[in-house]
C-alpha positions as CSV (number, residue, x, y, z in Angstrom):
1,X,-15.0,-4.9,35.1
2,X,-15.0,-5.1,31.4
3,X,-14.6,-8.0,29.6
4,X,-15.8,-7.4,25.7
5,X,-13.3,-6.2,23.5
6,X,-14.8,-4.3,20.4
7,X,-12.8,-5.0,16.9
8,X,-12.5,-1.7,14.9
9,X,-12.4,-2.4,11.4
10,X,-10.7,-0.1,8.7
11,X,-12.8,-1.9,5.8
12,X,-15.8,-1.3,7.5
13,X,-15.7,1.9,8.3
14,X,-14.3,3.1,5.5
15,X,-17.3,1.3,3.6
16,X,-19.7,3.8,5.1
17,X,-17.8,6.7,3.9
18,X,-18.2,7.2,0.1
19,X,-16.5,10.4,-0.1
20,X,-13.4,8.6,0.9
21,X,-10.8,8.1,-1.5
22,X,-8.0,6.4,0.0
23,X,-9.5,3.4,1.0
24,X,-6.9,2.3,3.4
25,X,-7.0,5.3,5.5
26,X,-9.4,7.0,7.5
27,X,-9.5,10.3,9.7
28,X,-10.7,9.4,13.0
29,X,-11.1,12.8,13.4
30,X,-13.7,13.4,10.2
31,X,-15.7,10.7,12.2
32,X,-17.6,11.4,15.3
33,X,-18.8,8.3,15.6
34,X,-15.9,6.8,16.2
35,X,-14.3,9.3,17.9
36,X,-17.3,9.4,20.8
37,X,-16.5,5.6,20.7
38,X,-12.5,5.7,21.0
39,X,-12.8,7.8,24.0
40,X,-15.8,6.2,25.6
41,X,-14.0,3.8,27.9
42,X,-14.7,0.9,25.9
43,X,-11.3,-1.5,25.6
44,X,-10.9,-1.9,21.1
45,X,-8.7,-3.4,18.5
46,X,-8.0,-1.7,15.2
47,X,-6.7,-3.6,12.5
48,X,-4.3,-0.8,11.4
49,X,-1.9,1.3,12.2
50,X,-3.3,3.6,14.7
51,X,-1.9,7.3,15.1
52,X,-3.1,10.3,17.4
53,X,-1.9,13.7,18.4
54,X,-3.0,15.1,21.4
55,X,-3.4,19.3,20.9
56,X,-5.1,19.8,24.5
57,X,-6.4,18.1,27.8
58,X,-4.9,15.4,29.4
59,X,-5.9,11.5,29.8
60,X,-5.1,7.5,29.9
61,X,-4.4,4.9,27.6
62,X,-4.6,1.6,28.4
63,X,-2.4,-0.1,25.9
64,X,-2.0,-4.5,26.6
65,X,-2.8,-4.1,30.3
66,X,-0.2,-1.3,30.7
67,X,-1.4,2.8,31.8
68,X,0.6,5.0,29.9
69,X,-0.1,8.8,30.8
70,X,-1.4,11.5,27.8
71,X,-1.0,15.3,28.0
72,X,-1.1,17.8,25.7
73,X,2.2,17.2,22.9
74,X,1.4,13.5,23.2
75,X,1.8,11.6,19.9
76,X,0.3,8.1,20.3
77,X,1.3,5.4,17.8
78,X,0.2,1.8,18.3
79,X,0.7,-1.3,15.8
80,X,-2.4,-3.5,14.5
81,X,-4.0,-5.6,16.7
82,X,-3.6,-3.9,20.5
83,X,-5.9,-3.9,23.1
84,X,-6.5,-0.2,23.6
85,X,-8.6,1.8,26.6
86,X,-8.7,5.4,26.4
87,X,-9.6,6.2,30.2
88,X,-10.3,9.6,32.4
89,X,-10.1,12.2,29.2
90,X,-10.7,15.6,30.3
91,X,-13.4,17.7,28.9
92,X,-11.1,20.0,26.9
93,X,-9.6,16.9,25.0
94,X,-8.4,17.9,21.7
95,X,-7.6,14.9,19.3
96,X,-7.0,14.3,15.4
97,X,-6.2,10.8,14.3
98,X,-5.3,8.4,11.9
99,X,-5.9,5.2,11.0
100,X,-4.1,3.4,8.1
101,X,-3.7,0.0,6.9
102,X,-0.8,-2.0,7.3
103,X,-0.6,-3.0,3.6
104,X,0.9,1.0,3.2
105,X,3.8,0.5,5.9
106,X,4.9,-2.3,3.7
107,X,5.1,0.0,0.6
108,X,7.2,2.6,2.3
109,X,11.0,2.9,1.4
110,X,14.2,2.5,3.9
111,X,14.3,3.7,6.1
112,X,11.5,3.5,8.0
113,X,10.6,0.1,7.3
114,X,9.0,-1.4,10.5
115,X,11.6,-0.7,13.1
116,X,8.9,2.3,14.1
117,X,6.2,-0.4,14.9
118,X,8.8,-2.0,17.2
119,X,9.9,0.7,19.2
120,X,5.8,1.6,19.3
121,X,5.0,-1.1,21.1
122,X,7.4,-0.9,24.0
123,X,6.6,3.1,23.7
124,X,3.0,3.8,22.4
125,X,2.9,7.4,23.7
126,X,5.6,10.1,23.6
127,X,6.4,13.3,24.4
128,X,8.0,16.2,21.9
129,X,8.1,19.6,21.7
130,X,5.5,22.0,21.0
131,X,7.8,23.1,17.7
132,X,7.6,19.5,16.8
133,X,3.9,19.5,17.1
134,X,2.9,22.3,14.9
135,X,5.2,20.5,12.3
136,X,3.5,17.2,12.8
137,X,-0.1,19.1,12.7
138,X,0.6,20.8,9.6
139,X,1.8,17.3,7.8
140,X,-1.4,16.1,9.0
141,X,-3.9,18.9,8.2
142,X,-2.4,18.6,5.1
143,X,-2.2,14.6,4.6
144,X,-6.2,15.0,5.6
145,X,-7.2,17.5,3.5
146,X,-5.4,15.7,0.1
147,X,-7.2,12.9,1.3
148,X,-10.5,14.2,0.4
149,X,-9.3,15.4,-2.6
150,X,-11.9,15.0,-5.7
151,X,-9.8,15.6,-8.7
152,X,-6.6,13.9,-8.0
153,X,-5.8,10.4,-9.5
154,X,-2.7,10.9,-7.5
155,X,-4.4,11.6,-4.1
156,X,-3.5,7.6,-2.7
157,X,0.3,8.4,-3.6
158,X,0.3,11.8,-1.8
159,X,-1.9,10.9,1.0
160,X,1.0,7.7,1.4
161,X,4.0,9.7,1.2
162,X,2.8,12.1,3.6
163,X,1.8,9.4,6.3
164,X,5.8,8.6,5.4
165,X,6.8,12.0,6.4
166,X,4.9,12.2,9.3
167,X,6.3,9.0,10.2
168,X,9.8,9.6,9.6
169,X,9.4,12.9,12.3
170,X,7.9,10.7,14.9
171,X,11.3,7.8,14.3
172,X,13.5,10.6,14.6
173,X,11.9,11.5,17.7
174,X,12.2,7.8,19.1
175,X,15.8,7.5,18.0
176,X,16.6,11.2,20.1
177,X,14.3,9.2,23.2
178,X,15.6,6.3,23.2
179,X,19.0,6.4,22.3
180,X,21.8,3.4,21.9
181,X,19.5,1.5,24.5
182,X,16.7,1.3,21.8
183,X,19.5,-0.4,19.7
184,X,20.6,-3.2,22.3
185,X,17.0,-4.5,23.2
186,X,15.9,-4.2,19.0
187,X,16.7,-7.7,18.5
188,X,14.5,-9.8,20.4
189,X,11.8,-7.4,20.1
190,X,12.1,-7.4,16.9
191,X,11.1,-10.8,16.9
192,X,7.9,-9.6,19.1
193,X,7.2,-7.2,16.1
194,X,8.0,-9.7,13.8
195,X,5.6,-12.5,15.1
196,X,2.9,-9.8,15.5
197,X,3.6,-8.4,11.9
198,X,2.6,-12.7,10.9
199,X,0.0,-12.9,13.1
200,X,-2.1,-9.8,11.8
201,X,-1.4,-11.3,7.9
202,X,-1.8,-15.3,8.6
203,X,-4.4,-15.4,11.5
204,X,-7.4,-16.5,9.8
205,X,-5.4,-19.0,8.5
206,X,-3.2,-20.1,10.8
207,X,-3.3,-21.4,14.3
208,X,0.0,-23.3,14.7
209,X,2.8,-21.6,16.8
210,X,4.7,-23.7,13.9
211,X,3.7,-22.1,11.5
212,X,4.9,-18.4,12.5
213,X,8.0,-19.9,14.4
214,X,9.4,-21.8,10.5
215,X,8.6,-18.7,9.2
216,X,10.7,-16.1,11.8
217,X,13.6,-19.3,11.6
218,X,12.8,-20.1,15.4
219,X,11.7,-23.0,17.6
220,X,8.1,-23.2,18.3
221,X,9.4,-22.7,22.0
222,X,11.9,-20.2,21.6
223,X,9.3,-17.9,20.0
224,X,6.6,-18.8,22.5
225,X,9.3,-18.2,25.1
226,X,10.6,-14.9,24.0
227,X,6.5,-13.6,23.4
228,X,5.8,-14.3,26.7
229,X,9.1,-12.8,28.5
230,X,8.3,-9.6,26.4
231,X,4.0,-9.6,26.6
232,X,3.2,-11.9,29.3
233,X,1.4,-13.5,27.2
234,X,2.9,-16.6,25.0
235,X,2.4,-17.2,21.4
236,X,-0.2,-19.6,21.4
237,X,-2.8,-17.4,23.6
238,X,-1.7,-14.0,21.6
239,X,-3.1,-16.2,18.6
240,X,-6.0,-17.5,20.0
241,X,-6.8,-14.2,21.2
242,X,-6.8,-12.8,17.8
243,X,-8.7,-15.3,16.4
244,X,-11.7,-15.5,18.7
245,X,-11.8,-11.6,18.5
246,X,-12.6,-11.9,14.8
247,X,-15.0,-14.9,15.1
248,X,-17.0,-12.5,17.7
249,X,-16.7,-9.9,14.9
250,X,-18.4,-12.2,12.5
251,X,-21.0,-13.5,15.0
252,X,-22.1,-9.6,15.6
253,X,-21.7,-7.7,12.4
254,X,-22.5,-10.1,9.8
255,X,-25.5,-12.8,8.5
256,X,-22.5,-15.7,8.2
257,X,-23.4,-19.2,9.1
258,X,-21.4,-21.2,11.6
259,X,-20.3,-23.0,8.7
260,X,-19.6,-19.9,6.7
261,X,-17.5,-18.7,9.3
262,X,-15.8,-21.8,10.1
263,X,-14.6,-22.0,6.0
264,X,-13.6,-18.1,6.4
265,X,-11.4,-19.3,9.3
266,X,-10.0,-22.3,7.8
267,X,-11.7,-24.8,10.5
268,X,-11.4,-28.2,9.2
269,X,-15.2,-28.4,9.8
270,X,-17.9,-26.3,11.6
271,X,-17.5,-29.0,14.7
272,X,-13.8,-28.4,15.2
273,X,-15.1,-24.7,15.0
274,X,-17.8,-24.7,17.8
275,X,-15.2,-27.1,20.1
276,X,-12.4,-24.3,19.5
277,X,-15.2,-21.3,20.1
278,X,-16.3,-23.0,23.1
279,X,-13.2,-23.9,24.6
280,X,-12.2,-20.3,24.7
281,X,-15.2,-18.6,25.4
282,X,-17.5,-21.4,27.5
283,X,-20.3,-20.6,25.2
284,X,-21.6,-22.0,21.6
285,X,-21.3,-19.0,18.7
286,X,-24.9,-19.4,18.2
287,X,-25.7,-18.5,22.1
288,X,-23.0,-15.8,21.4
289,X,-24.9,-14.8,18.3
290,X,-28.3,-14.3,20.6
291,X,-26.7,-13.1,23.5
């Protein structure tokens, strides 16, 4: 059974690709190395907006402890921050994807805004047409080929609006899904996308369920309340999880010092770090660090 959760970075990979000029988006599907590693069977966690057609073959995807079914004319859209297994893809699996940072959702006009992110939560993978395919494909192709445009100062602004577009066809297509029922259950998840939305902004900072629930205008148990009855997990573990997950980023990837690390994650001191570390992992980060 697996147990490690690996933390896919945008920054980071984007860093080792210099002829990249849109630095908060990168095309899975220019990268074979992550690609071989997306559909590996390892569980991961992208810090972006993650988004994925599905031309041919057929597959899993594990998405929070849920098994969602992928065949060809699946798109898959997940929010930051979800614990993802790509499972049992056949040979003849045919992907291109995107990820994009979150900071570019926020730019976008009405009226996308983040209702998409959501309605992608309760529905990570969906259906269309093969008409609606080709349509989305083509935005794509294009969006990918602009963004390794050389002599554009504009190529950020094109590459963005054509992320929008492609966005706006896959809303539409949730809105024809889902219907009026999307409509009555939008408020309390909203919340859910809301808190996440915090979470993936103010987690190196923040710990307190307090914190998120002053700034959402809730109780600190009405928020922990509704996250669980819509996760199954509360408030207070969703942010602990999130917060170990990059601590065990830092411990692999990087030469920080427990007290480095502890500073970058606004511990009051690297004790209170190595007490919080251990308590949620039964190990020390420097026994992490070796192990």
């Amino acid at each position: 059974m697996k147990t490690d959760i690996n933390a896919i970075s945008l920054d980071t990979i984007s860093a080792g690709h210099e002829e990249e000029h849109v630095k908060d988006m990168h095309f899975i599907s220019a990268d074979r190395n992550v690609t071989n590693f997306i559909s590996s069977e390892n569980s991961f966690i992208i810090n972006g907006i993650y988004l994925s057609l599905l031309m041919n073959g057929t597959g899993e995807m594990k998405v929070n402890g849920r098994t969602y079914p992928v065949a060809p004319m699946s798109v898959i859209l997940l929010p930051p921050n979800e614990i993802v297994e790509l499972r049992n893809c056949s040979p003849d699996a045919e992907w291109i994807s995107v990820i994009a940072s979150f900071d570019l959702i926020l730019e976008f006009p009405t009226p996308l805004d983040t209702d998409i992110l959501t309605i992608a939560r309760r529905l990570p993978v969906l259906s269309v047409t093969e008409e609606k395919m080709d349509r989305m494909k083509d935005i794509y192709l294009l969006m990918e080929r602009e963004h390794f445009c050389h002599d554009n100062r504009y190529t950020r602004e094109i590459c963005k609006s054509l992320l929008y577009v492609l966005l706006l066809e896959i809303s539409d297509e949730y809105r024809k899904q889902e219907g009026m029922q999307a409509a009555s259950r939008m408020k309390q998840e909203k919340l859910s996308d809301d808190f996440f939305l915090l979470l993936a902004k103010w987690y190196k900072k923040e710990r307190r369920v307090g914190f998120y629930a002053d700034k959402l205008n809730r109780t600190p148990k009405y928020l922990s309340t509704a996250i669980k009855s819509l996760t199954g997990r509360s408030a207070t573990e969703w942010i602990n999880e999130t917060v170990i997950r990059e601590i065990k980023v830092m411990l692999k990837t990087s030469d920080m010092t427990v007290l480095q690390i502890s500073e970058a994650m606004n511990f009051p001191n690297p004790s209170a770090f190595v007490q919080f570390f251990k308590q949620h992992t039964g190990t020390t980060p420097l026994k992490y660090r070796r192990e």
